[in-house]
Structure formats: C-alpha cells, structure tokens
N, C-alpha and C positions, 0 to 999 in steps of 0.2 A: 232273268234267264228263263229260255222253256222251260214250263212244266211237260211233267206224261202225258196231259192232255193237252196242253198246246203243240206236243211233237204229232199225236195221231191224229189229230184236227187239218195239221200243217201236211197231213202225210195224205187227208184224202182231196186236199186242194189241187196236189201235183199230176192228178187225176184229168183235170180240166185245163191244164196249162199245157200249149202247145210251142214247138220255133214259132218263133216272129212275136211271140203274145208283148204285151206291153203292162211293166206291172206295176200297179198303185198297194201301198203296204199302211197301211195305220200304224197306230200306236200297240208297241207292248212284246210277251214274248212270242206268243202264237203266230206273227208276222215276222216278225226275226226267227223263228223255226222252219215258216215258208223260206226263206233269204239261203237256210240252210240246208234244206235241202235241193234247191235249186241248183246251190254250186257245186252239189255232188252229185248231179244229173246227168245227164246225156242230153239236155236241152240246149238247143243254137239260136243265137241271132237274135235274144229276147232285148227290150227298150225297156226305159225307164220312166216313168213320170206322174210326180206325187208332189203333197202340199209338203211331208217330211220328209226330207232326207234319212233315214238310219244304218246302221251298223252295218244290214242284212247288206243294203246295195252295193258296200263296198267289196264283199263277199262273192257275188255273183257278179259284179264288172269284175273283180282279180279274177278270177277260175276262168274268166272268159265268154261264161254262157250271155251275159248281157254287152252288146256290145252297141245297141241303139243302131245298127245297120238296115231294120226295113220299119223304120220309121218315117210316117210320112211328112212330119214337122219335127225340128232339134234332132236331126239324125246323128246319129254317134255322142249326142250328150243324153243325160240323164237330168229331167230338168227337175227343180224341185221351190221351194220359198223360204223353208228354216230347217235346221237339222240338230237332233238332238241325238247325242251319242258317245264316243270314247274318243282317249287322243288319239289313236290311231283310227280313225274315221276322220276326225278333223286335219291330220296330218296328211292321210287321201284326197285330199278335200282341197289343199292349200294351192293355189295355180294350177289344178288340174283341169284340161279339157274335156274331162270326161263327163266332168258336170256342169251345171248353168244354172243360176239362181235367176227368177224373175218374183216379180211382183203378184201375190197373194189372185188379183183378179183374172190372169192369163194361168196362172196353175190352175185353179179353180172354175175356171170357165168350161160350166158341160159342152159349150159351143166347138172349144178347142179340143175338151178330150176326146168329143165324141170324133174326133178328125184322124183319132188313131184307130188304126183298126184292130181286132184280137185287142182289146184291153180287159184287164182284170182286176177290178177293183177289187182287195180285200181288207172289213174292217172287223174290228171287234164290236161287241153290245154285253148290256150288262143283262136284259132279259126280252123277252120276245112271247106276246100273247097267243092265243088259240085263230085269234083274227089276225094275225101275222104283222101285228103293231110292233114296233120295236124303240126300247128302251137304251140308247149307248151312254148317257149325262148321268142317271139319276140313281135318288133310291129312297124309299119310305121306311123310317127308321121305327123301333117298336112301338113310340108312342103314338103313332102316327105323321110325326113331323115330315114334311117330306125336305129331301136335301138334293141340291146338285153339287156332283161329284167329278163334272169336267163338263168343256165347251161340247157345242155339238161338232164344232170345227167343218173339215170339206166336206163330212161322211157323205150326207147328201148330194152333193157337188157331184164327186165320184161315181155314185150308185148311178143320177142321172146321165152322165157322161158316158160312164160305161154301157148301160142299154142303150144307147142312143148309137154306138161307131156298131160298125161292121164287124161282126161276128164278137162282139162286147159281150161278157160278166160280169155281174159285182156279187159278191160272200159275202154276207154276214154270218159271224164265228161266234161264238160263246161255248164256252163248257156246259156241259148238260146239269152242273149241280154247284152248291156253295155249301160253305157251313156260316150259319149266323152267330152271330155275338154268344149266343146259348149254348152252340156245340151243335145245332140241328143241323141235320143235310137238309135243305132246301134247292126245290128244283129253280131255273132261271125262264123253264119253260112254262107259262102259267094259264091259267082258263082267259082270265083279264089282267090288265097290268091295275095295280090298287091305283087309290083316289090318288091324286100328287105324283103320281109321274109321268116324267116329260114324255111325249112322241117324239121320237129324234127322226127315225123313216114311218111314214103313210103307209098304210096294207098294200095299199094299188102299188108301191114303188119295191117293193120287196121281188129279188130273183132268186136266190140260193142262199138257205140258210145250212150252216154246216156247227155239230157238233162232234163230240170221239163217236159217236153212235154211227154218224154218217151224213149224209148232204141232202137236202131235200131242195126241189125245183119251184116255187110258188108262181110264176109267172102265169097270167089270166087263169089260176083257178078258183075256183068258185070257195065260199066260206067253209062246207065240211070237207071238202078236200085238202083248202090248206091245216085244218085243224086236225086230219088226217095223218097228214104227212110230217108234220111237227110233232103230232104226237108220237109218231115212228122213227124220230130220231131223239125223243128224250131218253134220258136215265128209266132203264126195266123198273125200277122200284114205284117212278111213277105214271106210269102210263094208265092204270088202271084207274086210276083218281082221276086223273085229266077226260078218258073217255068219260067217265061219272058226271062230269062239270060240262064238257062235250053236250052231253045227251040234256042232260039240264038244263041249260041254252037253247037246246035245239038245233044247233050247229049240227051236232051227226048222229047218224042214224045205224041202229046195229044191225041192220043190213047190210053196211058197208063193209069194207075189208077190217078186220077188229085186229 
C-alpha cells in the first residue's frame, strides 16, 4: 500500500500529467498512489501502455479518466506483457477489451513507445548519485557485500521511449530517506553510489527526478547543476553534508544558489 511519501511523491507527479498523456507505472506503492489519484482527477482521455499491468490501471479505466481514445497505436486498449495484482484486477482483466497483452519486445520497444505522444513514464529507484547515476536493482550491504535486489526490467526501455515521443517524461521517484538494519536514517540521495552498485539509468538519460521534497528537471544540465538541483530536493537534514561532498568533488561551487 502507499506510504505518506509515496502519496506526496504521487501528488507532485499529477502536476506534469496532462488529457491525452499516456502512462507507463513501475512497480510498488508510489505508482499505485499515481493510479489514485488519477481516478479522482478531473483528467480526460489519458492511454495506457507498460511492461506491467497493476491494480492502479484498473482504477483509472473504471473512473473513466483512461480510456486510450488519442492514442496513436492500440487505441481504446491498455497494452501491457504481465500483470501482477489482486483478484479483482485479474477478474478486470478476464475477456476484457480494454486491455491487450503482447509480447515483452513490442511493450518494450522505445521505437514504439516513443510512437505515443504526451507519454509519462514513471518508475521507482532505490538511490540516485550527485552525478545523477541512478541505482533502481541494488544495495551494498554493511559488510560491503554488494547484493541485487530486483531486475532492472523496462526501466530503461521506458525512460528511452518516453524522451524520445512528442512531448514525453519519464520520473524517477524515490523517498528522500530510509532507515538501515541499525535504526539510522540514511539519505538515498548520495555524493557517489558506493563500490558494487549497479547503474540501472546513465546520467546523460536522466529527465525528472521526484522525491516528497519535490521534482527536479536534469535534462542537458551540466554536473553542478544537476548536483544542485538533487540536492534541493533531498531530506533538510541532509543537504548540508551533500554540499560538503559537493564542494569536495568539485562538482559545486558556493557561488551557486546554496
């Protein structure tokens, strides 16, 4: 289920979502909180089309707002390749026209998504560097060991696709914080990602990073700007350390906006 910060994460996404958008949803609750507030929108005529099916889509095809009507491929279906969800999802699901299941390589073809116009990819991550590298699989556990913790799946697929259509987003979401095995608050937002973890997205493929702090744009800018702006959407407790490591680097300069 959302969490508080999956719902105010989800709440500054609906910010960017327009009628006609077409929306791609990851895994988890932060994208099922997107799903929900959508259906209690005033949003028209939005499409569907993602590698998963979930809960959310059933939600916004009932209410209406999604109805895959300006769609310029699978119009009036939601297409998708597996769905993972409740019985009443699956029971949605059962002979319904409203969806269309294909094959992994046509969902996942930036070629095709970028064929939609207004798309909105959004996914989760688990952390996201000063260089705007991004971590969604992994995690370096105390000893050092480092572990993955899920596939990278379409993420990138998505991200690609969607910069690539007509008037396209893609969000990468994360909470501004965790708590470790220890009890510590730890930020997700970090100087570097440590030894052992994976890149899931490249700095250069990064567009919109979104935590509860708020959204930030990366698209062509330069390394202290993105480490700027990332730092302006962490957790208050640690911005002050990250510029530290910032300036340490070199990345920014306290000339800039602090």
């Amino acid at each position: 289920k959302p969490s508080r910060v999956d719902a105010l994460i989800a709440g500054h996404m609906m910010n960017y979502i327009r009628d006609g958008s077409c929306i791609q949803l990851g895994i988890g609750g932060m994208p099922n909180a997107v799903g929900h507030l959508i259906a209690e929108s005033d949003l028209r005529d939005l499409g569907g089309h993602t590698e998963m099916f979930v809960d959310a889509y059933v939600e916004m095809i009932e209410s209406g707002r999604m109805n895959g009507s300006r769609k310029s491929i699978d119009r009036y279906r939601c297409a998708y390749t597996f769905s993972i969800g409740s019985r009443r999802m699956y029971d949605f699901m059962d002979n319904n026209p409203a969806v269309a299941s294909y094959p992994v390589e046509y969902t996942n073809d930036p070629a095709i998504i970028a064929r939609l116009d207004n798309f909105v990819s959004i996914n989760n991550a688990v952390s996201i560097d000063l260089f705007s590298q991004v971590n969604a699989e992994s995690v370096v556990y105390d000893d050092g060991t480092p572990g993955q913790i899920s596939g990278n799946g379409g993420m990138l697929d998505f991200i690609m696709g969607s910069q690539w259509a007509k008037n396209g987003k893609s969000f990468i979401c994360l909470a501004s914080t965790y708590t470790d095995t220890a009890g510590r608050v730890q930020s997700r937002i970090v100087p570097t990602l440590e030894p052992g973890t994976i890149v899931t997205i490249p700095r250069q493929m990064v567009d919109y990073v979104a935590t509860e702090w708020g959204v930030a744009r990366l698209t062509a800018c330069p390394a202290w700007m993105r480490a700027e702006k990332l730092i302006g959407i962490a957790h208050p407790d640690f911005r002050e350390g990250l510029i530290q490591e910032a300036e340490r680097m070199r990345i920014w300069r306290r000339s800039n906006k602090r």
